[in-house]
C-alpha positions in Angstrom: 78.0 105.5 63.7 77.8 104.5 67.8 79.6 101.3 68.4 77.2 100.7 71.4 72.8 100.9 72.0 71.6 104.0 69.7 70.9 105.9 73.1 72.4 108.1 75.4 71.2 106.6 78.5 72.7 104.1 80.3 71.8 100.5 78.3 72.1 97.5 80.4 73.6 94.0 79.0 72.8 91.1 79.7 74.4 89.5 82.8 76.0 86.3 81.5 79.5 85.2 82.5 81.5 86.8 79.8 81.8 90.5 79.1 80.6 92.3 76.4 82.6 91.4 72.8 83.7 95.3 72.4 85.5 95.3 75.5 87.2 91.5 74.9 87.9 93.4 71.4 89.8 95.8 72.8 91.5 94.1 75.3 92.9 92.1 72.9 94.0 95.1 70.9 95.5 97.1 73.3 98.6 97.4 74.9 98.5 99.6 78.1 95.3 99.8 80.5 95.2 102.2 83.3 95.5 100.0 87.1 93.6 102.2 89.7 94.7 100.7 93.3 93.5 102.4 96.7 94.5 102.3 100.2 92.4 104.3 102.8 90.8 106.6 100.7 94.1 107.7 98.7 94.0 106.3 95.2 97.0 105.5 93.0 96.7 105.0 88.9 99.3 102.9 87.0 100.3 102.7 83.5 100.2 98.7 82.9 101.1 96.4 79.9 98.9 93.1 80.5 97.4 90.2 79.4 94.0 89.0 78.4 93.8 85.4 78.7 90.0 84.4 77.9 87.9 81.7 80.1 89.4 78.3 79.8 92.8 79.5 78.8 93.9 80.2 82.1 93.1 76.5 83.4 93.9 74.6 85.9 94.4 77.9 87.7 91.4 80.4 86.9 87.9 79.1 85.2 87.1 82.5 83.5 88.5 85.2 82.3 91.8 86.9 83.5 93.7 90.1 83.1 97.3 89.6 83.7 99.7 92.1 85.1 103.5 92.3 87.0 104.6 94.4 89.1 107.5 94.6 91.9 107.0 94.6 95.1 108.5 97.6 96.2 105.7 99.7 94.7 102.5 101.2 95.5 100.4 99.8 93.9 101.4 96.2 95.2 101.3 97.5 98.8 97.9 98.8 97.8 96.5 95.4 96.8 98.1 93.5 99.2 95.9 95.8 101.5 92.7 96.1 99.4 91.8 93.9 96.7 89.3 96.0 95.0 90.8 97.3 91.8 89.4 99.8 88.9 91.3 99.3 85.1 90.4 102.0 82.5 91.2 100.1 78.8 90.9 102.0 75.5 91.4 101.8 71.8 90.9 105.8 71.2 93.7 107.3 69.2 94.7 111.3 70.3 97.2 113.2 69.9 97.6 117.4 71.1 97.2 119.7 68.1 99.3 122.8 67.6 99.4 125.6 65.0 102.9 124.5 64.7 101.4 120.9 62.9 99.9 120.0 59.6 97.0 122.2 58.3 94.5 121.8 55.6 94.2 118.6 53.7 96.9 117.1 55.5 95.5 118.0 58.9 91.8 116.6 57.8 93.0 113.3 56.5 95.0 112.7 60.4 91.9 113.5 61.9 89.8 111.2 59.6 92.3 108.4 60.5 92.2 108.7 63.8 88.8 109.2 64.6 88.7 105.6 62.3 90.5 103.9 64.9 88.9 105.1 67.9 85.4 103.4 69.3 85.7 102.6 73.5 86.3 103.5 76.2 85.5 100.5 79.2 86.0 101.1 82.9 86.5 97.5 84.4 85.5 96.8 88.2 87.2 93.8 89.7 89.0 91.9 91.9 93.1 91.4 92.2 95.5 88.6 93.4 99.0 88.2 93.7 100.0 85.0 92.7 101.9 83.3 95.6 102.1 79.7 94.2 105.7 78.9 91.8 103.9 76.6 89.5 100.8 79.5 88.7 103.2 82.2 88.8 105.3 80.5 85.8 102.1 80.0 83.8 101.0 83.3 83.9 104.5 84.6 83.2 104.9 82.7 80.2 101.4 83.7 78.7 102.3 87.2 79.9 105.8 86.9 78.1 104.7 85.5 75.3 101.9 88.5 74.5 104.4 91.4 74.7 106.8 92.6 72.9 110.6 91.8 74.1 111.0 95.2 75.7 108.3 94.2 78.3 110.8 91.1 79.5 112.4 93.9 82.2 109.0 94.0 83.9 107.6 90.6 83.3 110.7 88.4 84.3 113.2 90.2 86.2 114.2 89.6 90.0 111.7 90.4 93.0 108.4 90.7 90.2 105.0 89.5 91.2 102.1 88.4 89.2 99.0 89.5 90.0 95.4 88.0 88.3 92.9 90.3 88.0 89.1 88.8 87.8 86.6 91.1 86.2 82.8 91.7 87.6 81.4 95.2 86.0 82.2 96.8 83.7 81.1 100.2 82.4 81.8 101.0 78.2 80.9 104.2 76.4 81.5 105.2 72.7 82.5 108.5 71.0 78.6 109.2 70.7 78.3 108.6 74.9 76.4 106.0 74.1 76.6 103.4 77.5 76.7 99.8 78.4 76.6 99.1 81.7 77.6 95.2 82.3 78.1 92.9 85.7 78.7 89.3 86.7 75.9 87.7 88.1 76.1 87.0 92.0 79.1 89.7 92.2 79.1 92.8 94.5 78.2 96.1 92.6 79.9 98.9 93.0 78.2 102.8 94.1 76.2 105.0 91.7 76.1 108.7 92.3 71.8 108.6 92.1 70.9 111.8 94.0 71.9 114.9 95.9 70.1 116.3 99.0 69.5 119.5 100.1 72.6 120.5 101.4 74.6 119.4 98.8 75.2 115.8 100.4 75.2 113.1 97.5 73.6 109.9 97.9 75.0 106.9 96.5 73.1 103.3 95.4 72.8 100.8 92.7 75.0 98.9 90.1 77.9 100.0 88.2 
């Protein structure tokens, strides 16, 4: 049954101030999103634990809604947003796993693939803004909601010596199903990001629109 509009073309939300429950869902579900930085046209892709903190939990600091993330400084993907703000997050709750003739078969194998396809519904590509976090008393808030939302084993890159916070800020948002079904969201007043709409002639690809 699609989780999203029964359609395969792109659906678009409404443009209110908070995004669309399925991806709040599964931010709150997950643990790891995807962190796609950029510098000059060469694009780096992190594996992040975070933190979802919804609007009005992140006062005095941030109004809305905040992903959370840390990360040293002696990394790319801090250099990159020092540089260039603009970040991409890819957040999921699908459940996969590679299948060999070595694993379970019959029954076995048809009651896995039943479970898993049970637990899996989104996929959400997330547009925004990030900000490292250069004030002690902000930096210490989000730590301690970042702390406090993952596991112990997370401490080493939350809290340890020469780590950075850095505030992500959400304003498009893309989400698809298992049936392709799509949900194409944005923050009023926000700056849209480049749709692949045509391709000329020569092969050249034109690029307008909304996320």
């Amino acid at each position: 049954m699609p989780i999203l509009a029964d359609a395969h073309e792109p659906v678009e939300a409404d443009e209110d101030s908070s995004l669309p429950e399925e991806v709040i869902s599964c931010l709150k579900s997950s643990r790891f999103l995807q962190l796609g930085t950029s510098y000059r046209d060469y694009p780096h892709v992190s594996l992040m634990n975070y933190t979802y903190i919804p609007k009005g939990d992140a006062t005095p600091y941030e109004e809305g809604a905040v992903i959370v993330m840390t990360s040293e400084r002696q990394t790319k993907k801090f250099f990159n947003i020092s540089a260039n703000s603009r970040v991409s997050i890819l957040v999921h709750d699908w459940v996969s796993k590679q299948t060999t003739n070595d694993g379970p078969q019959g029954l076995t194998q048809f009651l896995l693939s039943m479970n898993q396809a049970e637990l899996s519904s989104i996929s959400a590509t997330l547009n925004g803004r990030a900000r490292i976090v250069d004030d002690e008393a902000e930096e210490k808030f989000f730590k301690e909601k970042h702390l406090a939302s993952n596991p112990a084993d997370a401490r080493l890159f939350i809290d340890a010596e020469n780590v950075a916070v850095i505030v992500v800020k959400v304003s498009s948002a893309r989400v698809a199903d298992l049936d392709n079904n799509v949900v194409r969201w944005r923050k009023p007043g926000s700056e849209s990001t480049p749709q692949l709409s045509s391709v000329g002639a020569n092969g050249t690809s034109y690029a307008n629109g909304t996320i």
